[in-house]
N, C-alpha and C positions, 0 to 999 in steps of 0.2 A: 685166193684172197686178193692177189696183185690186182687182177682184174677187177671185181669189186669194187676197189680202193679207186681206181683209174676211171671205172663207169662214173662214180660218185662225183669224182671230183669236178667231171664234165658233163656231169648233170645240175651242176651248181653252179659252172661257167654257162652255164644254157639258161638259167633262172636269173643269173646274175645280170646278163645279157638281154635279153627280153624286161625287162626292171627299167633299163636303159633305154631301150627302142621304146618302151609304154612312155616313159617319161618325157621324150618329146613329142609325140603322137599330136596331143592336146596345143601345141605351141604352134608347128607345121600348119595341123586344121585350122588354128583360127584366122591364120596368116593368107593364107587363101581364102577362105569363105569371106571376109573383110578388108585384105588389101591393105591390110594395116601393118608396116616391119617397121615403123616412125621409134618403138624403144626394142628394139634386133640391133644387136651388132655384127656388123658386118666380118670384122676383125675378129671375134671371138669363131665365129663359127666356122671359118678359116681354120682359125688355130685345131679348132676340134676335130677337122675332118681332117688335117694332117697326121694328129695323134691317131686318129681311128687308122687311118693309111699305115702307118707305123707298128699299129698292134696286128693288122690282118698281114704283114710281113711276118711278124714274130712267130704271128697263130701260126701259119705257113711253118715256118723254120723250127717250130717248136711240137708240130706234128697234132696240133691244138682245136680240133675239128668246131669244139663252142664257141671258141676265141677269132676263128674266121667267118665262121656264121653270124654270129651276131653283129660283129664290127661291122662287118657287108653290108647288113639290115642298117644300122648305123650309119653308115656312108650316105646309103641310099635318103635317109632322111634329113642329114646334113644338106647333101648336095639339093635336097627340093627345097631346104630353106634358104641357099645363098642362091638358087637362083628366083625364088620367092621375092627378096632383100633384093639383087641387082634390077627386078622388073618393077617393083612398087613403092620403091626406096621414094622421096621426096629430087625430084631434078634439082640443081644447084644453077642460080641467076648463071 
């Protein structure tokens, strides 16, 4: 039943996860297709792919196989929006 218990939980870390990655899917796309990061914060998205940095250590250390996968996928989508933001961002006079 431990098992069970352990699959489940990390089937929920895997749905929970992929929730996450859908959810900026749509942000990413449109950022590219148009060129436009003019309301993206640069700073927020920093902050998040720290955090994500920080949970795929944990997943790591907590033996949390959903919890690295997904943050991964996460990263990955972070990292294509700040460099999205640093290539189309508005130059400064």
């Amino acid at each position: 039943m431990e098992i069970a218990n352990s699959f489940g939980v990390e089937t929920l870390g895997l749905v929970a996860g992929v929730c996450l990655i859908v959810a900026f899917m749509p942000q990413a796309w449109k950022a590219f297709k148009t060129h436009s990061v003019n309301d993206l914060s640069l700073s927020a998205f920093l902050l998040q792919a720290t955090g994500v940095v920080l949970w795929i250590i944990y997943g790591v250390l907590a033996g949390s196989l959903a919890l690295v996968i997904t943050n991964s996928l996460c990263l990955i989508i972070y990292l294509c929006l700040i460099i999205l933001i640093l290539r189309y961002r508005p130059k400064r006079g």
